[in-house]
Jmol script that loads the backbone (N, CA, C; Angstrom):
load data "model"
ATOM      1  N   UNK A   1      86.885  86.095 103.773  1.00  0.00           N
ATOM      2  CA  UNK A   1      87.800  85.535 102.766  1.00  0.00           C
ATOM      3  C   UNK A   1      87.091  85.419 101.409  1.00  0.00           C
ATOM      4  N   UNK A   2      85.677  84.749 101.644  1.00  0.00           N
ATOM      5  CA  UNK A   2      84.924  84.807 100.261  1.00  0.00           C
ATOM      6  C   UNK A   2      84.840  86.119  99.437  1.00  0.00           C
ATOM      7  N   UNK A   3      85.135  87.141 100.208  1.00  0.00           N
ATOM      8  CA  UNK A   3      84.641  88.305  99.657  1.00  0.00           C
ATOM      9  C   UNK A   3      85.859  89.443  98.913  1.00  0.00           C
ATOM     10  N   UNK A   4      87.054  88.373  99.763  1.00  0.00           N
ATOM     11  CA  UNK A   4      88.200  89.014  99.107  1.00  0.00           C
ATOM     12  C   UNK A   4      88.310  88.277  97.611  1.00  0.00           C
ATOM     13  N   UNK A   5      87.818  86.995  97.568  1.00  0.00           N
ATOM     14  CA  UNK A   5      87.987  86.124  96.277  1.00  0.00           C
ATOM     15  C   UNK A   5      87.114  86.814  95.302  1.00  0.00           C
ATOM     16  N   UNK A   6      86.110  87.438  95.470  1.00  0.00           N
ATOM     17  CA  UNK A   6      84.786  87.859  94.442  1.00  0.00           C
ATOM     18  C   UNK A   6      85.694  89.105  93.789  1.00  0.00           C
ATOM     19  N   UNK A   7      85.923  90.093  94.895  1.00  0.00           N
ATOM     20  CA  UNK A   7      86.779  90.853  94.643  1.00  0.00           C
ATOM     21  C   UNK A   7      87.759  91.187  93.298  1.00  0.00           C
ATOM     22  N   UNK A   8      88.521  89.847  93.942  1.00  0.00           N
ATOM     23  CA  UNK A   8      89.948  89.450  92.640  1.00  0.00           C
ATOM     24  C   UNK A   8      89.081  88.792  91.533  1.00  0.00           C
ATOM     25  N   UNK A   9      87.984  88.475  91.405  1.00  0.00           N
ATOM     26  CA  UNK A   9      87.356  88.089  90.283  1.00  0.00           C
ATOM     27  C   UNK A   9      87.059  89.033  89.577  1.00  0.00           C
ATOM     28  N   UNK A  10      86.038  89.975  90.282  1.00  0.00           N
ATOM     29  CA  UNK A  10      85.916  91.127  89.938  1.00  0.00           C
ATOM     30  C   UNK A  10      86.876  92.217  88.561  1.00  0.00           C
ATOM     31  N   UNK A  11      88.166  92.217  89.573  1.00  0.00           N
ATOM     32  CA  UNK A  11      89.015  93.238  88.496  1.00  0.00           C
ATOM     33  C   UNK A  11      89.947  92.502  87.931  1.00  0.00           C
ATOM     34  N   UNK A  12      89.912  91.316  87.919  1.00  0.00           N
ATOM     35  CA  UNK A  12      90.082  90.285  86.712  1.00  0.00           C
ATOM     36  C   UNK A  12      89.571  90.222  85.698  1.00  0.00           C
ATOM     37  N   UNK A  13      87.890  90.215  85.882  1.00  0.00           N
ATOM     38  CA  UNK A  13      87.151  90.638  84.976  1.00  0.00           C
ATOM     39  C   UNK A  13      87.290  92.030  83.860  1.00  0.00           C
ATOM     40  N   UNK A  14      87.562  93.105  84.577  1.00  0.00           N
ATOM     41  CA  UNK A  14      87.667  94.331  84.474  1.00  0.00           C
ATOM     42  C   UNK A  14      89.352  94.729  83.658  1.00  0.00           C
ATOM     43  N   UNK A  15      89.855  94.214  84.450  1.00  0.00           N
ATOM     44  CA  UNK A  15      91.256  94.112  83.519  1.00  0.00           C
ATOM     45  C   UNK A  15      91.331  93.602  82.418  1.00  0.00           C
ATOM     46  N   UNK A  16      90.556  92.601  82.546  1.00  0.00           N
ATOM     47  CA  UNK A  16      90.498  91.362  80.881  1.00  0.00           C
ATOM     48  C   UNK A  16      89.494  92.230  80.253  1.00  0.00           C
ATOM     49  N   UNK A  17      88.586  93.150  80.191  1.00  0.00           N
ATOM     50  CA  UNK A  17      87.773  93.538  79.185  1.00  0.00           C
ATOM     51  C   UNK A  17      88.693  94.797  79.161  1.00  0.00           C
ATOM     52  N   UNK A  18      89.497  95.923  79.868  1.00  0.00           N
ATOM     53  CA  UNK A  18      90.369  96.646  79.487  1.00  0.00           C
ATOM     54  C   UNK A  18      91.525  96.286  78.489  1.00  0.00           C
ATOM     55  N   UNK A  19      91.853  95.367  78.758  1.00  0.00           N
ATOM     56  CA  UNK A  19      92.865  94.847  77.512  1.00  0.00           C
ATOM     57  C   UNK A  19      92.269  94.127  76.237  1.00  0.00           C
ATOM     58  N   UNK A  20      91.138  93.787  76.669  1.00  0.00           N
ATOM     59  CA  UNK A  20      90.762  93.866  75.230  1.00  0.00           C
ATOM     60  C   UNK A  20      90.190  94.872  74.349  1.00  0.00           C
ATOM     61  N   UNK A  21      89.540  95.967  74.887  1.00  0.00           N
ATOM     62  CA  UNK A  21      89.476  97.358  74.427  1.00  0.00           C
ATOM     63  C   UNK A  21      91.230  97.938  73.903  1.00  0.00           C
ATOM     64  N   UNK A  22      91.860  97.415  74.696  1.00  0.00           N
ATOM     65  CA  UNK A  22      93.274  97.689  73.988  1.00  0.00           C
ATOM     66  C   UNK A  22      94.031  97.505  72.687  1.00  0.00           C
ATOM     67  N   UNK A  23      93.757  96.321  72.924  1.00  0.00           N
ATOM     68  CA  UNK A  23      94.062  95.303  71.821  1.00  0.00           C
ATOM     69  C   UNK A  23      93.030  95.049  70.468  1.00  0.00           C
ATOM     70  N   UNK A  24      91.679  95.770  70.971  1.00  0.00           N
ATOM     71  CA  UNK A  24      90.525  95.703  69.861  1.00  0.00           C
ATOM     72  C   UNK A  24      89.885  96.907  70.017  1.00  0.00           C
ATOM     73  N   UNK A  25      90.219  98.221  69.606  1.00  0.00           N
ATOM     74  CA  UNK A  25      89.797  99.006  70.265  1.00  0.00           C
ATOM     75  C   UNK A  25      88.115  99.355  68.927  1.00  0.00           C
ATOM     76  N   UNK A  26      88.359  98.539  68.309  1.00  0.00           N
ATOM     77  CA  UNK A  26      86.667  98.484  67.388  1.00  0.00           C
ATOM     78  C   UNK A  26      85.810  97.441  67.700  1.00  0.00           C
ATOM     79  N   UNK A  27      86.097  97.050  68.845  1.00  0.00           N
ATOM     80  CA  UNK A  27      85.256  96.010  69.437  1.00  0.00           C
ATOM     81  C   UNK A  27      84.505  96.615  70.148  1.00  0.00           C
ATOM     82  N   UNK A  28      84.176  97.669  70.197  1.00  0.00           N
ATOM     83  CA  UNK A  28      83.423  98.102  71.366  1.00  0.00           C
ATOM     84  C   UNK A  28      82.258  98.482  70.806  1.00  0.00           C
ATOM     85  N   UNK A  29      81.697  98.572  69.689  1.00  0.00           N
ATOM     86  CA  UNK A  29      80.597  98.097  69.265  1.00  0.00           C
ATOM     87  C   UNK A  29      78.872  97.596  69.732  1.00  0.00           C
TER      88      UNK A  29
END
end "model"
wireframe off; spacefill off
backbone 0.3
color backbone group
């Protein structure tokens, strides 16, 4: 179960820095 939670942290993570490349795409810097 712990490992399904790291998981969803994981591409939480990954999603939230994709949308911000979206939304800031000169942030990538």
């Amino acid at each position: 179960m712990g490992e399904l939670i790291r998981s969803n942290k994981e591409l939480s993570k990954i999603l939230l820095d994709i949308l911000g490349d979206l939304t800031n795409p000169l942030g990538d810097m």
